[in-house]
N, C-alpha and C positions, 0 to 999 in steps of 0.2 A: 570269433569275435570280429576279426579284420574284415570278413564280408558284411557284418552288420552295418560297420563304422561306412564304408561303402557306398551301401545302399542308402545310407542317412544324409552323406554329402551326395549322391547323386539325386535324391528325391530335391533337397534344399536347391542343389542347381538348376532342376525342371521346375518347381514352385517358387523361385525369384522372379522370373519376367511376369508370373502369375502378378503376384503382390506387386511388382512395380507398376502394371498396368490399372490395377485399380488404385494405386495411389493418386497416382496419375488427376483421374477424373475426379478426385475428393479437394485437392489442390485450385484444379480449375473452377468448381464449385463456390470455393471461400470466397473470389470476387463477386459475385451475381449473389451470392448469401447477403454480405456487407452491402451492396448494392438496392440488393431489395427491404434489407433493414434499413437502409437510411431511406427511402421512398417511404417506407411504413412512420418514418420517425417523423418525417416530414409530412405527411397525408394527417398524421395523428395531431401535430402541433398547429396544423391550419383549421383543426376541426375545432378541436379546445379553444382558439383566439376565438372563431367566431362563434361559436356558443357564449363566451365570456362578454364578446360585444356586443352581440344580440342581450343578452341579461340585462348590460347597461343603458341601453335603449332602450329596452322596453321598461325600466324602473325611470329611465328619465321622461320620457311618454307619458306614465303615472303622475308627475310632478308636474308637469305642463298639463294635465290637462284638470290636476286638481287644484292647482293654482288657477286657473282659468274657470273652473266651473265655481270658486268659490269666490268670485270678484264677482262686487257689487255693480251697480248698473254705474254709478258715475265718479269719475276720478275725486280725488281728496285735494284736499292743501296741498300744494308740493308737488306735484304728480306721484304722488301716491295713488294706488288702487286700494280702496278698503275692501276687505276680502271679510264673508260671513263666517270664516274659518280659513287658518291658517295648515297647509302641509303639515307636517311634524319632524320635528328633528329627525326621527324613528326613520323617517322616509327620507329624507335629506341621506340622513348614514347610511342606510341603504343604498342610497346610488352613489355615495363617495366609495361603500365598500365595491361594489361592482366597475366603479372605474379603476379603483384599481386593483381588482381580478385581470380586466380587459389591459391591464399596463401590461404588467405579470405575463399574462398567456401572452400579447404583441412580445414583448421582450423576447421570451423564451421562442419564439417562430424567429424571431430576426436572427437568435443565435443559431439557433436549427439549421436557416439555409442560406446563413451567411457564405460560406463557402460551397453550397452545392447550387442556388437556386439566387442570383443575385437579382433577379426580376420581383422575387417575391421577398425577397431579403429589403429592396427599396422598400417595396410597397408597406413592408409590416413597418419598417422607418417613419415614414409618411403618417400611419396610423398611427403609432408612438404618440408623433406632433399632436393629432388632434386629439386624444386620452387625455394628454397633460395638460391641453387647453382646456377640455371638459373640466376636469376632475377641480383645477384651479377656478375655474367660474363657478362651479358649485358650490366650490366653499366658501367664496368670496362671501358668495348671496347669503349660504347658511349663514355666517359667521352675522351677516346685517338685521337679517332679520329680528333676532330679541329687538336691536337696538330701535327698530323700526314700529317698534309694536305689534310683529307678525304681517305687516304691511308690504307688499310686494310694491315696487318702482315701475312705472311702465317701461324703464332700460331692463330692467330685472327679466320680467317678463319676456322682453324681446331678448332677452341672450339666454334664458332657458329655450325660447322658444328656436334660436338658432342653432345652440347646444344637440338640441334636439336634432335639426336638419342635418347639421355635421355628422351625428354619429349616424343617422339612418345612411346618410353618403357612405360610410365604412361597408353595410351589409349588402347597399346596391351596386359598388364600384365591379367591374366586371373581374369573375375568379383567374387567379393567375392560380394555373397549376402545377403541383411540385414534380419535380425532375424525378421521372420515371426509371427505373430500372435499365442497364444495357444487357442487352438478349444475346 
């Protein structure tokens, strides 16, 4: 029996540096793991914002240019535009709900690379700023219109119409890229 006992601590003392050596390398792994998860967390969150602002651009592109194709040839009383048809709430809610999807996904990217990526951490800030100005002019307008008679402003007009330019600003500003993996 004493030679077995033996032979069992001598195998265990030759198969320790085994197991310590490959401990080893699973150790060194866990940063570059973590590393390349948070690149993915981060690559993944700048994709969803800009799908989400893209959505709201292009629904507010819809609004401008159906507000615009449905104005009459000459201004009203007031500077009113009389329009042959009005947008629709339906469509109005539509781009509030899309603006603030685009809040939502900005937010959640600013939290993502607060800490790893503060180049792109400003930048989704900065978007933030102009979401909140959209989303608030839109309602502003929706909210006038019943009172208006379905009647668009030519300010009206010119702040969807800028609304517009702002948010296309968001999808053409040049990509900042998330903080890649250490090798």
């Amino acid at each position: 029996m004493l030679p077995t006992v033996r032979h069992c601590i001598t195998l265990l003392i030759m198969a320790a540096p085994v197991l310590l050596l490959t401990v080893g390398p699973v150790r060194a792994q866990r940063p570059r793991r973590q590393s390349r998860l948070a690149a993915l967390q981060q690559q993944n969150a700048l994709q969803q914002q800009q799908n989400a602002v893209q959505a709201a651009v292009q629904l507010t592109t819809v609004l401008v240019q159906s507000a615009y194709s449905r104005q009459g040839p000459a201004p009203q009383q007031g500077g009113a535009l009389q329009l042959a048809g009005t947008p629709t709430q339906y469509t109005f809610q539509q781009q509030v709900n899309a603006l603030q999807i685009a809040i939502q996904q900005t937010s959640a990217l600013q939290q993502v690379n607060f800490r790893q990526n503060s180049a792109l951490s400003e930048r989704a800030l900065r978007q933030l700023n102009t979401l909140q100005t959209a989303l608030q002019q839109t309602i502003a307008i929706q909210g006038l219109l019943p009172t208006q008679n379905g009647q668009f402003t030519a300010t009206q007009l010119q702040m969807l119409s800028q609304e517009q330019a702002s948010l296309l600003g968001l999808l053409t500003s040049p990509p900042v890229r998330p903080v890649s993996p250490t090798k």
